[in-house]
PALO-636951 format. One line per 4 residues: number of its first residue (from 0); for each residue x, y, z of N, C-alpha, C. Coordinates in Angstrom, 2 decimals. Last residue first. Example, Ala and Ser with C-alpha at 12.3 -4.5 7.8 and 13.67 -1.06 7.14 Angstrom:
<pts>
1> 12.85/-2.25/7.08/13.67/-1.06/7.14/12.90/0.03/7.87; 13.19/-5.69/7.80/12.30/-4.50/7.80/13.20/-3.30/7.80 .
</pts>
This chain:
<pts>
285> 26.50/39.36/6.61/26.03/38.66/5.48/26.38/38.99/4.23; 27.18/41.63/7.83/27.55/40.28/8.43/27.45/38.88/7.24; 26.03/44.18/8.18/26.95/44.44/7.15/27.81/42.41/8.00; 24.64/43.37/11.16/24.71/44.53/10.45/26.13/44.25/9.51 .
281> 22.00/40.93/12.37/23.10/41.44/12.30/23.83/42.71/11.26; 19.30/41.12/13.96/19.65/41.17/12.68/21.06/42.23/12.67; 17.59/39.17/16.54/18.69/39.52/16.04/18.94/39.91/14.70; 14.43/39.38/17.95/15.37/38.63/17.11/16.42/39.54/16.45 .
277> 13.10/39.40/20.69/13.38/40.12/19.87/14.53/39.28/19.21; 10.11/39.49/23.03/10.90/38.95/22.42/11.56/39.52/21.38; 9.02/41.56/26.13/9.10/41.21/24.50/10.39/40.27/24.40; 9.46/41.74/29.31/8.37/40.54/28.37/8.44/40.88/27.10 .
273> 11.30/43.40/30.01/9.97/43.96/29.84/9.25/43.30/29.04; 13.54/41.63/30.11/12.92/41.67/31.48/11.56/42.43/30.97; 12.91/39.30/27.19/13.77/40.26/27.66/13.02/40.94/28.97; 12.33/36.22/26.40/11.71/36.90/26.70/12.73/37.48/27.32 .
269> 14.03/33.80/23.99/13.39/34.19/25.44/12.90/35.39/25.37; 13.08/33.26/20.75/13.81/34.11/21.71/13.27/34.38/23.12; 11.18/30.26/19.74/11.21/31.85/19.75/12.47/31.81/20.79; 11.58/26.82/18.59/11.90/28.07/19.98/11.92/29.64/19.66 .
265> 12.63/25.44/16.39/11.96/26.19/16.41/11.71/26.92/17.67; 15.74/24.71/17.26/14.54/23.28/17.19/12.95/24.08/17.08; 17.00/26.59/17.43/17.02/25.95/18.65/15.50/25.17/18.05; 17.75/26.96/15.13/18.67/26.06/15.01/18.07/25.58/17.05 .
261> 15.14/28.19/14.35/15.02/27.10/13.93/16.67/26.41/14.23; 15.89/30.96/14.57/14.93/29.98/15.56/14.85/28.82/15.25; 18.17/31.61/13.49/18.54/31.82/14.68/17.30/31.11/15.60; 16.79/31.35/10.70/18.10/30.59/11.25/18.09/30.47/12.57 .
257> 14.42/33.19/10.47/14.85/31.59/10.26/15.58/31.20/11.08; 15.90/35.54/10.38/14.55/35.45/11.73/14.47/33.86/11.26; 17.47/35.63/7.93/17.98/35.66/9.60/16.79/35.88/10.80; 16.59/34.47/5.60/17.34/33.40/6.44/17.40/34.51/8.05 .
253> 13.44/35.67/4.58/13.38/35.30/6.00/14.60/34.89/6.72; 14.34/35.89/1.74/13.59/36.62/2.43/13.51/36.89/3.89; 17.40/34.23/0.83/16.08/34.28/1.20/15.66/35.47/2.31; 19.73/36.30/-1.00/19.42/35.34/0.19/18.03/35.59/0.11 .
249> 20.24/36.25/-4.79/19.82/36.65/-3.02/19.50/35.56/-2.27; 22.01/34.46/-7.30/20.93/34.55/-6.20/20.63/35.25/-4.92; 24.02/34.26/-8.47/23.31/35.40/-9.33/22.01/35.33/-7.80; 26.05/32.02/-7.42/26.30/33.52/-7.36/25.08/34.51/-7.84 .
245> 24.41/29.89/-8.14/24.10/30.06/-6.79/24.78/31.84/-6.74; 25.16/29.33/-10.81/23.82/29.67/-10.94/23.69/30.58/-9.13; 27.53/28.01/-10.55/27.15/29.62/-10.98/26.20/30.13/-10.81; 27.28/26.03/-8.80/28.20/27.51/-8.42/27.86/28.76/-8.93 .
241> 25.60/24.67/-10.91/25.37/25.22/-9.46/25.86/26.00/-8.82; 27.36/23.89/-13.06/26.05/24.98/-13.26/25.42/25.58/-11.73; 29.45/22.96/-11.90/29.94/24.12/-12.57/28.74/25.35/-12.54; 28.25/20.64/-10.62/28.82/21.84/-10.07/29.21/22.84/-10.52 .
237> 27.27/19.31/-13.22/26.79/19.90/-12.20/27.00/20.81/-11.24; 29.61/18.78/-14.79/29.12/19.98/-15.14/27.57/20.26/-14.23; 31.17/17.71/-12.53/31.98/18.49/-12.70/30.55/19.54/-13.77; 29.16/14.90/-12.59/29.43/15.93/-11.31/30.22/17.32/-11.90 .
233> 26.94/14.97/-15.41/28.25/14.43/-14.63/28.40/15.28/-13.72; 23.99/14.03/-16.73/24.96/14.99/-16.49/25.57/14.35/-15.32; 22.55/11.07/-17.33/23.72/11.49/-18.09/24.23/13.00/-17.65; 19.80/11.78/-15.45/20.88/10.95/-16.18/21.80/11.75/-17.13 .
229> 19.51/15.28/-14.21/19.01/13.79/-14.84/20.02/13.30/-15.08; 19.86/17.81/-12.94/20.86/16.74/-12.42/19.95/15.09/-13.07; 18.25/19.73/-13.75/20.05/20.15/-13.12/20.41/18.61/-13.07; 16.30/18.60/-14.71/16.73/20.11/-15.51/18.04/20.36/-14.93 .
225> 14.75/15.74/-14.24/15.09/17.03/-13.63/16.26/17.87/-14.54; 14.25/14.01/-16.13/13.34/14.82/-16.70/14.21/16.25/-15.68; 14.63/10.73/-15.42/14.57/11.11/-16.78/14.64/12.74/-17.01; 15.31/11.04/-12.52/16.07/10.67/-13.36/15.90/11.08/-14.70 .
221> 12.27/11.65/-11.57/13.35/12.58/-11.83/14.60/12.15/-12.18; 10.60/9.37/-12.66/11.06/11.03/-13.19/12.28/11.90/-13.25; 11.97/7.67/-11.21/12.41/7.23/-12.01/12.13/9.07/-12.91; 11.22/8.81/-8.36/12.68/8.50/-9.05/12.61/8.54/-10.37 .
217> 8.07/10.99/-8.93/8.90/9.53/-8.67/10.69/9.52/-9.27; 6.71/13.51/-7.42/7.35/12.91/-9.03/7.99/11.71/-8.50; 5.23/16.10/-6.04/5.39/14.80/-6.13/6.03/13.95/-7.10; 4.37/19.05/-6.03/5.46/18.63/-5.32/5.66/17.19/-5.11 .
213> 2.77/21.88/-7.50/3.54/19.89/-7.97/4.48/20.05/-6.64; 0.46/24.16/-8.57/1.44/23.43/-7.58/1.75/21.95/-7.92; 1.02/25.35/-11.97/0.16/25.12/-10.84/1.29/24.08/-9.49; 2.78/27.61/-13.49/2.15/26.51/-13.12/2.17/25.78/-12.15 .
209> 4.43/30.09/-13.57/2.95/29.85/-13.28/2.35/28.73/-13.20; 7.30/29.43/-14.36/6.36/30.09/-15.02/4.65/29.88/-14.63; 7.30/27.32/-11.36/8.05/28.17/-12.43/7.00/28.15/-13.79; 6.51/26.72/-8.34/5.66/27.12/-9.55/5.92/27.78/-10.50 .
205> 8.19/26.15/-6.71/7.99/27.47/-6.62/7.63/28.00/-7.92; 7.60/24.05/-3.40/7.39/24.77/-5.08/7.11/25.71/-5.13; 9.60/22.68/-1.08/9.29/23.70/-1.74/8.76/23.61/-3.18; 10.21/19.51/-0.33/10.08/20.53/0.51/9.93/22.09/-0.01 .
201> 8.83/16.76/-2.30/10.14/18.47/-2.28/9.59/19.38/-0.82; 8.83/13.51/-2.06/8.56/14.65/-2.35/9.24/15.50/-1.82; 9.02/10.94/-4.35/9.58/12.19/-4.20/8.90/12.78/-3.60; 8.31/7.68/-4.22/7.96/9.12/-4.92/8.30/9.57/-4.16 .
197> 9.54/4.92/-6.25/9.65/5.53/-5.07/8.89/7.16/-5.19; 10.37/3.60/-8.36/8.76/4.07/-8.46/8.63/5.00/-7.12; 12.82/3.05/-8.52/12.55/4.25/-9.61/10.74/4.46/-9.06; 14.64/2.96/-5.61/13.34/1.79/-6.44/12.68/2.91/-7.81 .
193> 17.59/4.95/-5.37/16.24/4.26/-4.84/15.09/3.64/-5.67; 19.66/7.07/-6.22/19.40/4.70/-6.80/18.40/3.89/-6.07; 18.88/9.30/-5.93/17.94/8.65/-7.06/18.29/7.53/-7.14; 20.41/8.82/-3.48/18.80/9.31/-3.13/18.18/8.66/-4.61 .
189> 22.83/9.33/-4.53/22.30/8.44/-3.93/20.84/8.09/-3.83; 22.55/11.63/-6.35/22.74/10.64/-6.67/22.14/9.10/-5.94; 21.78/13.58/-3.89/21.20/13.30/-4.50/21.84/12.15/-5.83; 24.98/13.15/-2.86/23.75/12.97/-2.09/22.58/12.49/-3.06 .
185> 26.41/14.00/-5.32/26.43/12.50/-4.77/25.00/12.53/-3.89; 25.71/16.62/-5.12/25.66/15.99/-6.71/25.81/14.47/-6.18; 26.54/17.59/-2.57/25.11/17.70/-3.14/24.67/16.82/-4.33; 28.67/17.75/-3.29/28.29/16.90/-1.92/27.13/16.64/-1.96 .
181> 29.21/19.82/-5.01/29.78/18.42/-5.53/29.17/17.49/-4.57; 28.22/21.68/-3.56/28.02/21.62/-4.78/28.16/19.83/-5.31; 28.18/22.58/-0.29/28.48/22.31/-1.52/28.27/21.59/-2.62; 27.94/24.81/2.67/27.18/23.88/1.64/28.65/23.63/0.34 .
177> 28.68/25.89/4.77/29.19/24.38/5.02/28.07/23.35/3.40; 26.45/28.22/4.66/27.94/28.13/5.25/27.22/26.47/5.25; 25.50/28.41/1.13/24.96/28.41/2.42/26.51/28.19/3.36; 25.48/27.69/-1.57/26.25/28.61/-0.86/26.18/28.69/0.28 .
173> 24.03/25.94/-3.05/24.60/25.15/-1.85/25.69/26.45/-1.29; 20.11/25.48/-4.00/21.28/26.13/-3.79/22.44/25.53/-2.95; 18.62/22.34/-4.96/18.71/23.61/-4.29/20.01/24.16/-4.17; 17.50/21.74/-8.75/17.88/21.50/-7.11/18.26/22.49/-6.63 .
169> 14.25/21.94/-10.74/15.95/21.48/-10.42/16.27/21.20/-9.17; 11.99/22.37/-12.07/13.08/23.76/-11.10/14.06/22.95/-10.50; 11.06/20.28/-13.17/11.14/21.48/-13.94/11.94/22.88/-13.40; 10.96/18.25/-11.09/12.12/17.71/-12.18/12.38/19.06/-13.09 .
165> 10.96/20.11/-7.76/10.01/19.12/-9.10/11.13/18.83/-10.57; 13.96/19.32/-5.86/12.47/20.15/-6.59/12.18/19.48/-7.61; 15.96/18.39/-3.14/15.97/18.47/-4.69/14.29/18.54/-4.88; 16.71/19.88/-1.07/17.89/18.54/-1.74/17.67/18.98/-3.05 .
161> 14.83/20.45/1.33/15.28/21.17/-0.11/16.57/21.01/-1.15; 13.40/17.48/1.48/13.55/18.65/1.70/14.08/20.01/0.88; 12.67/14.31/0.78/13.70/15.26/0.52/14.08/16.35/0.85; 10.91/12.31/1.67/11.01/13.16/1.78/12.41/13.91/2.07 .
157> 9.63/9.14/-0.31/11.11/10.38/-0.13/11.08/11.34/0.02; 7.12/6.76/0.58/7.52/7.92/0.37/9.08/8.42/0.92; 7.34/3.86/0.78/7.55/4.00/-0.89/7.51/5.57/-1.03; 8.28/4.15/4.12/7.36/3.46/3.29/7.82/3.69/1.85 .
153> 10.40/6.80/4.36/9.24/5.94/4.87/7.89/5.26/4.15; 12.83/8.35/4.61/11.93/7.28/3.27/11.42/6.79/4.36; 13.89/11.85/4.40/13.15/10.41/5.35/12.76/9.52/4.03; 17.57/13.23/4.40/15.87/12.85/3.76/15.58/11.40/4.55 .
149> 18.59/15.50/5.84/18.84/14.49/5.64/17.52/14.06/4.73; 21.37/18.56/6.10/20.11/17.89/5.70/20.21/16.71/5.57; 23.56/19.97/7.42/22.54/18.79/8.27/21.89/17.63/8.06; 24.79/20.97/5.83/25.56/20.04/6.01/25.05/19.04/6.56 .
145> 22.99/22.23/2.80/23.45/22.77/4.10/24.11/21.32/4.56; 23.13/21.06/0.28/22.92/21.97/0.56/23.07/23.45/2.17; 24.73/19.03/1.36/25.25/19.35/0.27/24.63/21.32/0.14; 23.89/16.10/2.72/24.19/17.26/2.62/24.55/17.48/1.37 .
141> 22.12/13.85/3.63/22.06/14.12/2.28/22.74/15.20/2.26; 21.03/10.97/5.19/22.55/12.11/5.29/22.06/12.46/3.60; 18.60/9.33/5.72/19.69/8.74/4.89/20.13/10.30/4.26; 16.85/7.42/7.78/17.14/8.06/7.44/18.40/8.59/6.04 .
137> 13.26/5.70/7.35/14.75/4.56/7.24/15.37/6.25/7.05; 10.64/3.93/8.79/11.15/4.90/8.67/13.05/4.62/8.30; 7.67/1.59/8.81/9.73/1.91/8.79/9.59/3.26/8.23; 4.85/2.15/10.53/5.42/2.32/9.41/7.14/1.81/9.43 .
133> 3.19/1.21/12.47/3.20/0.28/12.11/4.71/0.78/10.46; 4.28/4.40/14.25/3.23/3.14/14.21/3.95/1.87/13.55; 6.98/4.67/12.65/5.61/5.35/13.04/4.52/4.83/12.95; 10.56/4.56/13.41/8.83/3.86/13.14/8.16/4.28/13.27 .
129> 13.85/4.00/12.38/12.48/4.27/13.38/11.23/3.90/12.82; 17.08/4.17/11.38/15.41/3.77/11.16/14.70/3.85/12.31; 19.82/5.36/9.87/19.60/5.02/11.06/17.77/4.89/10.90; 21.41/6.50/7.87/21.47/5.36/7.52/20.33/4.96/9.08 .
125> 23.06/9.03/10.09/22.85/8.35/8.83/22.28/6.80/8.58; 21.02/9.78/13.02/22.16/9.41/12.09/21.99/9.16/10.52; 19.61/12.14/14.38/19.35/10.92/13.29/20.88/11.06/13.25; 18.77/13.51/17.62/19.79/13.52/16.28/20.12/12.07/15.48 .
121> 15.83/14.17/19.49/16.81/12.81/18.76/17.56/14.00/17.23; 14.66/16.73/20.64/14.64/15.21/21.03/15.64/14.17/20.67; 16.63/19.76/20.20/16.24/18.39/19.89/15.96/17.10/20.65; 18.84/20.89/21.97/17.06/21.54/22.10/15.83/20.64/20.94 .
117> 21.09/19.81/21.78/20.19/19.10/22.85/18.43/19.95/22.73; 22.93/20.06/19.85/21.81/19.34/19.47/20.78/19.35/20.44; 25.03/21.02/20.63/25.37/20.37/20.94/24.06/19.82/20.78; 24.95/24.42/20.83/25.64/23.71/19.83/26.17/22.41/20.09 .
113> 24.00/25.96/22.99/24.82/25.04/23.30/26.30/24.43/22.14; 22.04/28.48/23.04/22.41/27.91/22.37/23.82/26.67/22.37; 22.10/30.71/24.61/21.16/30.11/24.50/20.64/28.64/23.39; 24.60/31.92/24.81/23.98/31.74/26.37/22.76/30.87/26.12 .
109> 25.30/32.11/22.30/25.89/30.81/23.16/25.34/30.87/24.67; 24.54/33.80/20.47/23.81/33.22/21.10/24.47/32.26/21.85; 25.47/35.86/18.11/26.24/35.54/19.68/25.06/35.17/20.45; 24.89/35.22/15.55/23.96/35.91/16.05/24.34/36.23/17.95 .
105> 27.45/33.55/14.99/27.33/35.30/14.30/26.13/35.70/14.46; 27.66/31.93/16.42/28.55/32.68/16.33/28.02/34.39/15.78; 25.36/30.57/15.57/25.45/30.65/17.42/26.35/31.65/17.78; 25.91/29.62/13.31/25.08/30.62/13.31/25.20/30.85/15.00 .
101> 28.15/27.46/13.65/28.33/28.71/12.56/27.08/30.05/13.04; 26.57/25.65/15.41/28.02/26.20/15.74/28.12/27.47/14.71; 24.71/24.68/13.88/24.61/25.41/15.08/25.94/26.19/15.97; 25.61/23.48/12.28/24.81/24.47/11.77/24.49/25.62/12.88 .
97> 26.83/21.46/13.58/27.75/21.82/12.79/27.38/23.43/12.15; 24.27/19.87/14.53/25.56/20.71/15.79/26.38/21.73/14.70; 23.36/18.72/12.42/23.07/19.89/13.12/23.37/20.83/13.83; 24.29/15.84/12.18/24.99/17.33/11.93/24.50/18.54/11.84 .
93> 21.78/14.60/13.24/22.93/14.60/13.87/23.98/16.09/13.03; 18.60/15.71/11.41/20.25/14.90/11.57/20.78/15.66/12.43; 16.10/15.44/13.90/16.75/16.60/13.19/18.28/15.63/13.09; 13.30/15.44/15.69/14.08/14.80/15.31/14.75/16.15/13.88 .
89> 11.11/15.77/18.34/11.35/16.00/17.25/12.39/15.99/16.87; 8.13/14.09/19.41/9.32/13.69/19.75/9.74/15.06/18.60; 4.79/14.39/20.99/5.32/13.80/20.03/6.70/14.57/20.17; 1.66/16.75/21.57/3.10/16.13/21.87/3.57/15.50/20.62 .
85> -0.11/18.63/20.96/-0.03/17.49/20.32/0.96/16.17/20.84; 0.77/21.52/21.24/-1.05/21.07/21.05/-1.13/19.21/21.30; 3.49/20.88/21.67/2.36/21.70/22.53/1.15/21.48/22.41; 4.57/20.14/18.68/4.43/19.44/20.43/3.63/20.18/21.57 .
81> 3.56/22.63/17.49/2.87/21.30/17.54/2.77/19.88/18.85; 5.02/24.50/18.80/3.56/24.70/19.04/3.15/23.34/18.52; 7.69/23.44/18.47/7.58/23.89/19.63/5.58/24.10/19.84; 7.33/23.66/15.35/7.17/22.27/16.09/7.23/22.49/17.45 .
77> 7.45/25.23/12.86/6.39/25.72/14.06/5.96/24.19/15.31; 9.30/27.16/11.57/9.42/25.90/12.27/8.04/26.35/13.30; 9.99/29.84/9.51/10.50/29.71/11.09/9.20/28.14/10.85; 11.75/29.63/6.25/10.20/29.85/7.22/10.32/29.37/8.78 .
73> 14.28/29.60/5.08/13.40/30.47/4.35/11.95/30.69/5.28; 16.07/28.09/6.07/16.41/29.84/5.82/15.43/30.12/5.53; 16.14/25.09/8.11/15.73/25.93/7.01/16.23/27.31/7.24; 18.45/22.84/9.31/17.62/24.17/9.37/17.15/25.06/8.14 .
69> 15.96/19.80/7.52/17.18/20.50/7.92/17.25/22.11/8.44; 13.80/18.44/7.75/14.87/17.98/6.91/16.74/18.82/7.04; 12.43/17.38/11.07/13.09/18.51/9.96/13.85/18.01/9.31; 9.49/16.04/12.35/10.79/15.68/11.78/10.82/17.07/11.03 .
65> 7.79/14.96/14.89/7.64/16.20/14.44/9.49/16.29/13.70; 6.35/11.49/15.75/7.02/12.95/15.29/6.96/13.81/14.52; 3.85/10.99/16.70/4.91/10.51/17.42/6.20/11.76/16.57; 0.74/11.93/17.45/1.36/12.46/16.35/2.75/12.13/17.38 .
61> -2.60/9.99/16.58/-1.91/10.95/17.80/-0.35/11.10/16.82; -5.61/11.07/15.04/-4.33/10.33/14.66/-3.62/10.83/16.11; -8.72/11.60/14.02/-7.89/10.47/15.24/-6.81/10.17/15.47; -8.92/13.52/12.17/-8.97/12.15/11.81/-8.14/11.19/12.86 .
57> -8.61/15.76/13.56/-10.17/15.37/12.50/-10.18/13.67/12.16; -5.89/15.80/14.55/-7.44/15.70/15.36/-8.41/15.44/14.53; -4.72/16.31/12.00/-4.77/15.44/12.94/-5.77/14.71/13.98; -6.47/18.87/11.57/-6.18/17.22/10.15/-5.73/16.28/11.40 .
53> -5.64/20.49/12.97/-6.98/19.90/12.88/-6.57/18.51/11.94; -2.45/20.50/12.82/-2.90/20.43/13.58/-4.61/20.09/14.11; -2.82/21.63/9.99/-1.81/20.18/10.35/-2.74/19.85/11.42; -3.71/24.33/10.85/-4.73/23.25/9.70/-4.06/21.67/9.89 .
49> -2.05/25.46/12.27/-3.21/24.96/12.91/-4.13/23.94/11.95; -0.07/26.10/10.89/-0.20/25.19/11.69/-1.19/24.20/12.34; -1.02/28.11/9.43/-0.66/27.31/8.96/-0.08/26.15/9.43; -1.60/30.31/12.05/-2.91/29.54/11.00/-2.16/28.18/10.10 .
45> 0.14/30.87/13.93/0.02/29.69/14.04/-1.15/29.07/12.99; 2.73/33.60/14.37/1.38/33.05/13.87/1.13/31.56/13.71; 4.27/37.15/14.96/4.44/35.67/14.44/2.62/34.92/14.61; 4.59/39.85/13.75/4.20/39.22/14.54/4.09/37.66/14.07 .
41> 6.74/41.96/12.55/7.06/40.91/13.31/6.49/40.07/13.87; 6.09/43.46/10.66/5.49/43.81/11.84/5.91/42.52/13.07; 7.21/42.56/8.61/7.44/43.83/8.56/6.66/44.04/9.85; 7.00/39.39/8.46/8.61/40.72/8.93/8.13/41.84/8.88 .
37> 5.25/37.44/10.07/5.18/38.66/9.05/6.09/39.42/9.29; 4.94/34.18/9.57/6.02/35.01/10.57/5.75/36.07/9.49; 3.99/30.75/11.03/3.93/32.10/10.07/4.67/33.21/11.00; 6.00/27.92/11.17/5.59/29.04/11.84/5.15/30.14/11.20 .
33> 5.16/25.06/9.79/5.62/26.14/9.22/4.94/26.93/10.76; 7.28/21.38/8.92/6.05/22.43/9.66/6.56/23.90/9.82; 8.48/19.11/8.66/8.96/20.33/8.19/7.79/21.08/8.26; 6.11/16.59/8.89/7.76/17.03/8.38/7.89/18.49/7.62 .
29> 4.90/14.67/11.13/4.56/15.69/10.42/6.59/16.28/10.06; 3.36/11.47/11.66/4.38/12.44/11.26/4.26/13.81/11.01; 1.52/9.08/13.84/1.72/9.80/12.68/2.88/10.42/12.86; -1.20/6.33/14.37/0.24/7.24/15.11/0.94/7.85/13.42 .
25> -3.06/4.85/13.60/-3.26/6.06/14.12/-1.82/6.81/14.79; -2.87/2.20/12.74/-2.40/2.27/14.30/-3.06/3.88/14.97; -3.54/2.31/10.50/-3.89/0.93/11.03/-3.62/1.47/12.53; -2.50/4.91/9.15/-4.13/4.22/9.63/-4.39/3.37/10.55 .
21> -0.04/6.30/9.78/-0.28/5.23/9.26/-1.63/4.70/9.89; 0.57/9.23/8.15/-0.15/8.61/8.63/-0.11/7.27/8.55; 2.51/12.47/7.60/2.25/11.32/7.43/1.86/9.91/8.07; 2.35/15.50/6.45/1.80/14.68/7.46/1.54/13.45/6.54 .
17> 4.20/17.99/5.30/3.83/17.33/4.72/3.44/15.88/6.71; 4.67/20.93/3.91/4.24/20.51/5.03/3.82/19.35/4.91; 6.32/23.09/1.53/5.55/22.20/1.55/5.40/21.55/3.39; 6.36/26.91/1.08/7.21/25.63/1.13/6.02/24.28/1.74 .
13> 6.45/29.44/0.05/6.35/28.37/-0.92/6.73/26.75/-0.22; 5.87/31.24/1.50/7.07/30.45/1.73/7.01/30.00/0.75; 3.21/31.44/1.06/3.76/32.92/1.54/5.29/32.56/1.51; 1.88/29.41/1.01/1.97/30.28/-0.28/3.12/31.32/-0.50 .
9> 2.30/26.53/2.04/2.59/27.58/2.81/2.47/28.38/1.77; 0.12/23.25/1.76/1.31/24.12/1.12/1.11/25.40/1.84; 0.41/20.42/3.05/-0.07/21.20/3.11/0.69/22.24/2.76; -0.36/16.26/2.02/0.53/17.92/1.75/-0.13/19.07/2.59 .
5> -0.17/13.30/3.41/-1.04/14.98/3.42/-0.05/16.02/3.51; 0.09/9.74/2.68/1.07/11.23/2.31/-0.05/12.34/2.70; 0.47/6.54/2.90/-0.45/7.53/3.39/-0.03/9.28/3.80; 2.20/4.89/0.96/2.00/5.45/2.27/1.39/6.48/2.22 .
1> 0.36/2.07/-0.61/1.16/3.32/-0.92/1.18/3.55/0.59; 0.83/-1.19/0.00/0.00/0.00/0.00/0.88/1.26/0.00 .
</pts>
């Protein structure tokens, strides 16, 4: 039986949410969950949470984890409020520490920040499996884009994160601190010698030239059809097109109200003695 996949898309991010169920038991997933966050007034928000969060409850499920593919840059993490409504565990590769060490530095958070994984339930290893309910869960190290990322296969679903996009927008950037190009071109290699019927899915669409949302395609697609990295291109003119392509790009919209919450496992900023919270934006750093 296929595995039991619920997208939920973020418009404002472009980025995907994805809950995964196994019926027979009622114990579930949710991967890569979204905090809304309006920069120009800073107030943060829970509507795109809250729909995960009914879908669960609407359909009886209790919810064992709350998984990241990696720290994101582009949408604050809204798993501190899911374990809150919901409980359940939340999980993040083991080289996380590595992400947390670079940004702990240049937002000077070490009073709140360890860099030692612990504001995580569990640091995955590579190659390392779990269960949801009745499901396997199997992890499997994918850096390249950042150093953390990992992708879940569970069941005949690949959740990739931002590794790699619908076969028509390619793969993700790797300028990021501790990203690269060539690390990225094996990762995802690996990832496509999976069962060609296996299906994909992306942690972002970003609906190039207007068409409509996709975030599902199978190996064997994206072998035939992705635009940066199908059969027959080689590492050297993968990295060539990725380096370059990654110089013409701005940073995302959100990386520094991102980063600095999502490396403590989504966690807002304590509270300063007159009860506001306030996030860091460093000056001429980036």
């Amino acid at each position: 039986m296929p595995t039991d996949v619920t997208a939920f898309f973020d418009p404002a991010t472009s980025t995907l949410t994805y809950l995964v169920a196994d019926p027979a038991t009622g114990a579930s997933a949710v991967i890569d969950s979204v905090r809304d966050f309006d920069q120009k007034s800073g107030r943060t928000g829970t509507a795109s949470a809250d729909k995960v969060v009914a879908a669960i409850r609407d359909r009886g499920l209790h919810l064992e984890w709350i998984l990241e593919t990696h720290v994101h840059a582009d949408h604050l993490s809204a798993a501190p409020y899911l374990k809150q409504q919901l409980g359940g565990r939340t999980g993040i590769g083991a080289r996380v520490t590595e992400v947390q060490s670079v940004f702990r530095e240049l937002f000077e958070m070490g009073a709140i920040c360890a860099a030692d994984g612990r504001e995580f339930d569990h640091l995955f290893a590579d190659g390392e499996t779990f269960r949801i309910g009745g499901l396997d869960g199997r992890v499997i190290a994918s850096p390249g884009h950042t150093p953390a990322c990992v992708a879940y296969l569970i069941g005949d679903a690949l959740f990739v994160g931002d590794t790699l996009f619908m076969p028509d927008y390619g793969t993700a950037r790797c300028d990021f601190p501790g990203g690269d190009a060539r690390q990225l071109y094996r990762s995802i290699r690996r990832l496509l010698n999976l069962p060609p019927a296996t299906r994909v899915f992306t942690g972002h669409d970003y609906q190039p030239n207007g068409r409509p949302l996709a975030f599902e395609a199978s190996v064997a697609e994206q072998r035939a059809k992705n635009i940066h990295i199908r059969d027959g291109i080689g590492e050297d003119e993968f990295a060539g097109m990725r380096e370059t392509r990654d110089r013409t790009l701005s940073l995302p919209n959100l990386i520094l109200p991102s980063v600095q919450v999502n490396i403590r496992a989504g966690e807002l900023p304590p509270a300063e003695p007159g009860g506001h919270r306030y996030l860091k934006i460093p000056l001429d750093a980036m």
